[in-house]
N, C-alpha and C positions, 0 to 999 in steps of 0.2 A: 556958791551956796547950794546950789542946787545937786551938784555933783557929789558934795561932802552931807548932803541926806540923802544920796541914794547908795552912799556908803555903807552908811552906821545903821540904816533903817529896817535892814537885813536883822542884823546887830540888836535892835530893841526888840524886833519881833521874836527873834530865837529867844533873847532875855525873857520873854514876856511869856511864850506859850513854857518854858521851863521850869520856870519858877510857878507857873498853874500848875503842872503835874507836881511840883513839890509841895505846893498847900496841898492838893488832893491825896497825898499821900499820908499827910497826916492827919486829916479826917474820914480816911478810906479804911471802913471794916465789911470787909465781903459776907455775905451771911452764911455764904457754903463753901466757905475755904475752912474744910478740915484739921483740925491743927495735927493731926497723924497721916499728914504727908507724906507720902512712900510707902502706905501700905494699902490695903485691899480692901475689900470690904469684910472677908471672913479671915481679916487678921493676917493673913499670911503676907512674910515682907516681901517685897518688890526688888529687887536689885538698883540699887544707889552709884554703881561705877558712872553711870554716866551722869548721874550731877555731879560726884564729886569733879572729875574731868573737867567739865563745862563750868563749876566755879575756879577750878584753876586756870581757864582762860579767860576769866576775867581779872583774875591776879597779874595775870600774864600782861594784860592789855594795860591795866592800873601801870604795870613796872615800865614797857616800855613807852607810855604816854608820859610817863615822868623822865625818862630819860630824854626826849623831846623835847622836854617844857626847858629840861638842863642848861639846852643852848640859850637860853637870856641870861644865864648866870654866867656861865663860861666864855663866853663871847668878851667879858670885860679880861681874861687872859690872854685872849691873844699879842699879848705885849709882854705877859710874864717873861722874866729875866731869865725863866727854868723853859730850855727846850724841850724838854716834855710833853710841859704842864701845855706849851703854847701846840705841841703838834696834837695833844690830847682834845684844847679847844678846835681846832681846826676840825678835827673828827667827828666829834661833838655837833660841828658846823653838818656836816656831810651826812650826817644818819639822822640829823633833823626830820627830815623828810619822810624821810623809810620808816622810822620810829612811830611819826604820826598816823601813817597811813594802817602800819601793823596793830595800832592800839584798834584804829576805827575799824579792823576787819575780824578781829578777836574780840570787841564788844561785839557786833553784829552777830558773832554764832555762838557765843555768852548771852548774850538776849535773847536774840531766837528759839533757843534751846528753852528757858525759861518762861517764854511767852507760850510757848507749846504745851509745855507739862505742867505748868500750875499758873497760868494765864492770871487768876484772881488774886494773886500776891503782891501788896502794894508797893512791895522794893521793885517791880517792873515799873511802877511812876519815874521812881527817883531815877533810874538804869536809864528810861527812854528820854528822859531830861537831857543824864550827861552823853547818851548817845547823838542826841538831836545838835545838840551844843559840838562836840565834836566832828558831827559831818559836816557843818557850818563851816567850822573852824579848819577844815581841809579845804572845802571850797575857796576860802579867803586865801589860804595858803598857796593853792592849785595857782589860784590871780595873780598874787602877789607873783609867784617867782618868773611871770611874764608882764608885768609892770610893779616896778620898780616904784611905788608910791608912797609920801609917811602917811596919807590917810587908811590904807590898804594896813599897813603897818600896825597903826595904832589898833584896827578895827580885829586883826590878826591876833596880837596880845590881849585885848580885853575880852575876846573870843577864851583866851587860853587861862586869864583868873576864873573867869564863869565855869570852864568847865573843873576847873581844880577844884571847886568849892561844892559841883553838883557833884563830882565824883567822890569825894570827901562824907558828903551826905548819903551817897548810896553805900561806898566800900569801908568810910570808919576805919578799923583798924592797921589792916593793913595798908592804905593810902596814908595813915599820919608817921609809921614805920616808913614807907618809902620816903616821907619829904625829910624824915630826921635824920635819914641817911644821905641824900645831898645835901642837905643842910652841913651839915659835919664833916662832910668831904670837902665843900666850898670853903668853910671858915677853916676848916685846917691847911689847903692849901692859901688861902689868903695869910695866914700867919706864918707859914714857913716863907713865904716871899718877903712879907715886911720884915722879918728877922734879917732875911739874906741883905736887904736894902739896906739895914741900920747897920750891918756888919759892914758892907762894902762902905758906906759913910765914913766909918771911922778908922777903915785902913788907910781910906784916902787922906784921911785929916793930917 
């Protein structure tokens, strides 16, 4: 018992301090955050290359953290009837890792960049939730793949809905694009298999 709470207790704590920066983000109005953002005081604009940049790696970090999370979907192919599909899961399997660690390193200078230049904007609550959530979720990852535990395990994936749900809340649209695009790739492969299985059935009959 005591082993399976110094598991999960990591686990409540990250739930607990993230979900405060998400209440506080929605009752958080700074009194001197500007809403003309990016410009000066005598009007003159400021050059934007480098936000826009710095929000494309968090696009970036969103895309590859999904492609990460992928591997609990694809993992159930590795039996696929389709050599592909099962070398694709295996792949799948292997950029796990690298996936995870490239999302945590691409919010960190997506944050940083944003904690710099306009520090009093409440989307950094929400950003340092799912980044907090994430660096957890490496850490357990880090564990896991030197003990092989289902406690580890479980503590690993429920790490991985929390952060899908803070990053959902911080990135909105483009995060509900990225899940409807695995989403769509899963059930379409899952349909071209069960076709292929109902066809092979009835040759055999």
């Amino acid at each position: 018992m005591t082993k399976i709470i110094r598991v999960y207790f990591p686990v409540i704590i990250t739930a607990s301090i993230s979900i405060t920066f998400i209440i506080v983000s929605l009752y958080y109005h700074p009194v001197h955050h500007h809403p003309d953002f990016g410009k000066i005081s005598d009007k003159r604009p400021v050059r934007k290359e480098g936000r826009g940049l710095f929000k494309l790696l968090g696009n970036g970090a969103v895309l590859v953290g999904a492609l990460s999370f992928s591997w609990y979907l694809f993992k159930k192919k590795l039996k696929s009837p389709y050599l592909i599909i099962k070398i694709a899961a295996k792949k799948a399997y292997h950029i796990h890792t690298y996936a995870g660690w490239a999302a945590l390193i691409l919010i960190a200078i997506h944050g940083g960049y944003f904690l710099i230049t306009d520090f009093k904007n409440k989307n950094n609550l929400t950003g340092a939730a799912a980044f907090f959530i994430l660096l957890s979720l490496a850490v357990y990852g880090f564990i896991l793949k030197r003990k092989k535990k289902k406690t580890l395990r479980i503590a690993h994936f429920c790490l991985s809905l929390m952060w899908i749900a803070a990053i959902l809340i911080h990135g909105g649209g483009f995060v509900i694009a990225c899940g409807i695009t695995i989403a769509v790739l899963f059930a379409g492969i899952t349909l071209v298999e069960k076709k292929t299985k109902r066809m092979s059935k009835l040759n055999n009959a």
